[in-house]
SEFIKE-827960 format. One record per residue (C-alpha): residue number from 0; y, x, z; residue in one letter. Coordinates in steps of 0.05 Angstrom, whole numbers, plus 5000, padded with zeros to 4 digits. Example, Ala and Ser with C-alpha at 12.3 -4.5 7.8 and 13.67 -1.06 7.14 Angstrom:
<nodes>
{0 {4910 5246 5156} "A"};
{1 {4979 5273 5143} "S"};
</nodes>
This chain:
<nodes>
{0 {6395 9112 0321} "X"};
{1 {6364 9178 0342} "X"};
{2 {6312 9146 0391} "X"};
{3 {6302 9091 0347} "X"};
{4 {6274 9135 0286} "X"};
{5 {6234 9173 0338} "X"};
{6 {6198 9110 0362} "X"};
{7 {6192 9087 0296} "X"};
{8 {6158 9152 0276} "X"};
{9 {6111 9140 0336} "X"};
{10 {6093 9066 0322} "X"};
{11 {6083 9091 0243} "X"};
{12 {6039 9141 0265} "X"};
{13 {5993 9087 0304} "X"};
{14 {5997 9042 0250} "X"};
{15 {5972 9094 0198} "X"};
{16 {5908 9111 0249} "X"};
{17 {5897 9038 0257} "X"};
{18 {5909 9047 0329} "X"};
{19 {5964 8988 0326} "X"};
{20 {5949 8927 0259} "X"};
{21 {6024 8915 0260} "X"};
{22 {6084 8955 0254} "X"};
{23 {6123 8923 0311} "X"};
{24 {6199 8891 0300} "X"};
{25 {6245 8942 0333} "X"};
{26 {6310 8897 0345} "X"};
{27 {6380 8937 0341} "X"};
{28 {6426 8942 0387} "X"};
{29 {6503 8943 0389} "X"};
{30 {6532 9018 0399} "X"};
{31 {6591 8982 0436} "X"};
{32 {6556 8951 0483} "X"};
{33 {6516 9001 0499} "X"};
{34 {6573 9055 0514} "X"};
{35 {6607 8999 0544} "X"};
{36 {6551 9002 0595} "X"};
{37 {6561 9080 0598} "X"};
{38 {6621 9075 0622} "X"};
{39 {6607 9014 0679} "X"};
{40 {6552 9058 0701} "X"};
{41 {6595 9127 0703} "X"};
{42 {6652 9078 0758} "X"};
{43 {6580 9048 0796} "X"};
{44 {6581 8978 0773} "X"};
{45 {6517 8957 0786} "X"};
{46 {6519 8900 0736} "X"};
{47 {6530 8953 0675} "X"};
{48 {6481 8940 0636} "X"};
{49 {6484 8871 0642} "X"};
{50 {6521 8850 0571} "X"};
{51 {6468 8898 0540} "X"};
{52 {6408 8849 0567} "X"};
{53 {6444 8794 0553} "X"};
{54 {6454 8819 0482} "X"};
{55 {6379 8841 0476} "X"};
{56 {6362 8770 0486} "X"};
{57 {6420 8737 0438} "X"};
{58 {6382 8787 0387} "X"};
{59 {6316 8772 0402} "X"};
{60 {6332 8689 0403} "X"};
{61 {6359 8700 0336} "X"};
{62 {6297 8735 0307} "X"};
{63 {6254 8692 0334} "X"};
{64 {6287 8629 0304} "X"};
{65 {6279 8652 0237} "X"};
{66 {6200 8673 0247} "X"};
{67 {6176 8612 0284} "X"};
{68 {6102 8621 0252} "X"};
{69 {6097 8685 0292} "X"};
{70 {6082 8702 0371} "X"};
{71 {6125 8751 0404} "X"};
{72 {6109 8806 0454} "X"};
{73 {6171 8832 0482} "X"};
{74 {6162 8901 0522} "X"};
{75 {6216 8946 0557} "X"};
{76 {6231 8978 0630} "X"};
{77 {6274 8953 0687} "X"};
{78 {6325 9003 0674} "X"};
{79 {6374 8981 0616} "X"};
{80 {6377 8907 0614} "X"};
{81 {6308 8894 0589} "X"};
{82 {6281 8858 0658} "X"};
{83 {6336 8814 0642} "X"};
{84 {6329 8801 0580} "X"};
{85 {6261 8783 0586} "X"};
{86 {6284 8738 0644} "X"};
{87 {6326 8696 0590} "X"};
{88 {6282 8701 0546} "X"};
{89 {6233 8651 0580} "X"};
{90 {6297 8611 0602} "X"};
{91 {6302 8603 0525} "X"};
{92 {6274 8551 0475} "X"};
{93 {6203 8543 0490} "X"};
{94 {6179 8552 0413} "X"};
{95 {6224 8613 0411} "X"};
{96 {6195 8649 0491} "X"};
{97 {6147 8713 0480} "X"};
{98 {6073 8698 0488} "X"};
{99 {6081 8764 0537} "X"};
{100 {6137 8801 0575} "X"};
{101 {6108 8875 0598} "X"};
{102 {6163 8913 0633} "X"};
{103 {6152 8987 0655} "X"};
{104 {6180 9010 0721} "X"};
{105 {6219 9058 0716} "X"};
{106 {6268 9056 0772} "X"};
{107 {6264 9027 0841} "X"};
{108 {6263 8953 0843} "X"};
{109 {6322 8938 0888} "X"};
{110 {6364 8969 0840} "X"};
{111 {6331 8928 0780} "X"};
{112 {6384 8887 0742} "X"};
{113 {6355 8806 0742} "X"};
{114 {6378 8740 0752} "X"};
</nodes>
């Protein structure tokens, strides 16, 4: 919740200087997935954050179904479930896919969670 007012604060910010015409949809996530992935991660499984990408994309399928009249730009990093997600995301409902998936690297590739 913490990081998500922070960003919000940012994106605000942009909006209000006319840097950005949007405020930008920041989906939630689920607090026990996520420390569910915390914990897979603290014993090495290399899948951990797997349910949380999956989730990300259950959330983001569910949006999008109720906004059809609007394009979607779905951005994240490779570290967290996000490259996956975004992976699903164009496995997904064509009128529901992003228009654009921009993913920032943030750790090496090999150990990149994807399909």
């Amino acid at each position: 919740d913490i990081s998500e007012q922070k960003t919000f604060r940012t994106v605000q910010q942009l909006f209000q200087q006319a840097v950005l015409h949007t405020i930008p949809s920041l989906l939630s996530g689920s607090l026990r997935i996520g420390f569910g992935a915390v914990v897979k991660r603290c014993f090495c499984h290399s899948d951990a954050w797997e349910d949380v990408g999956r989730f990300k994309n259950t959330v983001f399928q569910e949006y999008a179904s109720l906004y059809r009249e609007y394009d979607f730009i779905f951005c994240g990093d490779n570290g967290q479930g996000d490259l996956l997600a975004g992976q699903l995301m164009m496995e997904g409902p064509e009128e529901d896919r992003p228009i654009a998936i921009l993913i920032h690297q943030v750790v090496d590739l090999e150990k990149s969670l994807t399909l």
